[in-house]
Wavefront OBJ file of the C-alpha trace (Angstrom):
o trace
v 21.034 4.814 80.969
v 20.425 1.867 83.589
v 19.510 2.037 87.355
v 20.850 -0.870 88.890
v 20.794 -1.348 92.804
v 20.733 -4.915 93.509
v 24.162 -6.820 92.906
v 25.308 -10.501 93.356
v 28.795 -10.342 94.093
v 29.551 -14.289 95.084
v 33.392 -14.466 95.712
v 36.196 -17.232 97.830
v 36.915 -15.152 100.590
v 40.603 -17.516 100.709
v 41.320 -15.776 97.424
v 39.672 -12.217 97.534
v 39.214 -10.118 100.449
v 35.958 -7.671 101.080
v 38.044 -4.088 101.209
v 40.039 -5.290 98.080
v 36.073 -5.189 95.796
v 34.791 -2.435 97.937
v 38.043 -0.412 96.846
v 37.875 -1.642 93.399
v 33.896 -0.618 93.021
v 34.849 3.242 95.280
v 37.498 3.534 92.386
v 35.017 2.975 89.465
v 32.986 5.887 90.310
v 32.593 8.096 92.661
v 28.630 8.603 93.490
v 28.919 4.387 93.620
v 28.887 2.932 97.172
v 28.795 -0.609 98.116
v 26.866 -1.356 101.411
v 27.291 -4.930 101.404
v 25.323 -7.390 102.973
v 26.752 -10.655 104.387
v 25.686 -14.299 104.415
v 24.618 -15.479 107.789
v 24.023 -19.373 108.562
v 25.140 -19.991 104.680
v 22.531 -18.078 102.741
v 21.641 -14.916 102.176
v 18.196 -13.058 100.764
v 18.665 -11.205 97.378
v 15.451 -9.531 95.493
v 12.872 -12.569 96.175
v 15.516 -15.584 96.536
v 17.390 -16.945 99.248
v 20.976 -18.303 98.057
v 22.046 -21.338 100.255
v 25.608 -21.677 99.780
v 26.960 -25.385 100.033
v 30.247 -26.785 99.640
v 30.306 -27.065 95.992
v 27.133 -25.456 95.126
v 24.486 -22.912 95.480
v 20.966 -23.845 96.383
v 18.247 -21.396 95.168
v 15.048 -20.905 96.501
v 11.747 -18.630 96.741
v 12.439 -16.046 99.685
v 9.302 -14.997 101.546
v 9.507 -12.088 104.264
v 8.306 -12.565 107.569
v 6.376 -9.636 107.162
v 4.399 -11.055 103.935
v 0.736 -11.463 104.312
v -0.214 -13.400 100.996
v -2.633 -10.907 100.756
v -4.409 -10.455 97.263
v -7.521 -8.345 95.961
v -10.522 -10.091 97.289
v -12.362 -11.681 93.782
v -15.475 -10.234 94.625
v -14.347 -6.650 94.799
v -15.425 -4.098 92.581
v -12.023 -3.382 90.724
v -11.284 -5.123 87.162
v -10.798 -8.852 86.639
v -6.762 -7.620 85.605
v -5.734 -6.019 88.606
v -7.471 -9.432 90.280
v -5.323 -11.484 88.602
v -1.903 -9.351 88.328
v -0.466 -10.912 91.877
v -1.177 -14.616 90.459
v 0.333 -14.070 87.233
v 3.638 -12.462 88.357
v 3.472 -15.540 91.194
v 3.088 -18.081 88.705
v 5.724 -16.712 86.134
v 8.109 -16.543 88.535
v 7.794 -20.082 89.601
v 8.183 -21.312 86.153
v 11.326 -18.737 85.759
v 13.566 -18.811 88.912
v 16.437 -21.732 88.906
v 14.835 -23.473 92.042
v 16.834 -26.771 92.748
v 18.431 -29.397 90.747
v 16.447 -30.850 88.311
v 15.178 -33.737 90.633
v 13.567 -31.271 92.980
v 12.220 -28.672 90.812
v 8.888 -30.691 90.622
v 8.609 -30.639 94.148
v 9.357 -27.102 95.311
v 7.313 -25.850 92.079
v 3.976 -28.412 94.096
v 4.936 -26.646 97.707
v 4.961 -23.102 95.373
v 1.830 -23.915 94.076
v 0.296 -25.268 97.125
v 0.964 -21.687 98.636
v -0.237 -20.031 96.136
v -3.537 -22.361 95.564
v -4.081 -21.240 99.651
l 1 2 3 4 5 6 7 8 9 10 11 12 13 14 15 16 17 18 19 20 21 22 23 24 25 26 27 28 29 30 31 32 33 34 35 36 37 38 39 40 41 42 43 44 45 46 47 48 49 50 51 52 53 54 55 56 57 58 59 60 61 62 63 64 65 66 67 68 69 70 71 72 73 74 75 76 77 78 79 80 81 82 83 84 85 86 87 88 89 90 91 92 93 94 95 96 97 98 99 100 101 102 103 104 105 106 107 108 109 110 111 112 113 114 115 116 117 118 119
């Protein structure tokens, strides 16, 4: 068995209306409920993205909370080099793994990633 509590549903509201999924997903099963949460200004935060929706496209991009710090374990700590280096290896992996921007503008949000991270 699978815990899953994050979904993406992306949907044209012209051909699909909310109550028709929300009564689809209460018929399923009946311990599942679905507390959406709606797009505001075109985009929306899901896990650690946020999804700006365009015309004919979806524009994907690292989500940072207000209420992150940036705050790591100080290197000279007394706690081992691993748990120093845990936060900067998850970082880093998931620059190189999310589907930031086209192509053309990968390079560039990957340098303003890494510039953050560098800081």
């Amino acid at each position: 068995m699978r815990y899953v509590d994050d979904i993406l549903i992306i949907f044209n509201i012209t051909k699909i209306k909310l109550h028709t999924i929300n009564a689809y997903i209460s018929n399923t099963h009946n311990n599942i409920k679905l507390n959406p949460t709606h797009e505001e200004h075109s985009s929306i935060k899901y896990l650690d993205l946020t999804i700006l929706s365009k015309l004919t496209k979806l524009k994907v991009d690292i989500c940072r909370k207000q209420t992150t710090t940036d705050t790591t374990i100080n290197f000279l700590s007394n706690h081992p080099i691993e748990e120093k280096m845990t936060a900067f290896r998850f970082h880093i992996t998931r620059m190189h793994s999310l589907p930031l921007d086209p192509v053309k503008k990968k390079k560039q949000n990957k340098t303003k990633e890494w510039k953050q991270y560098k800081q």
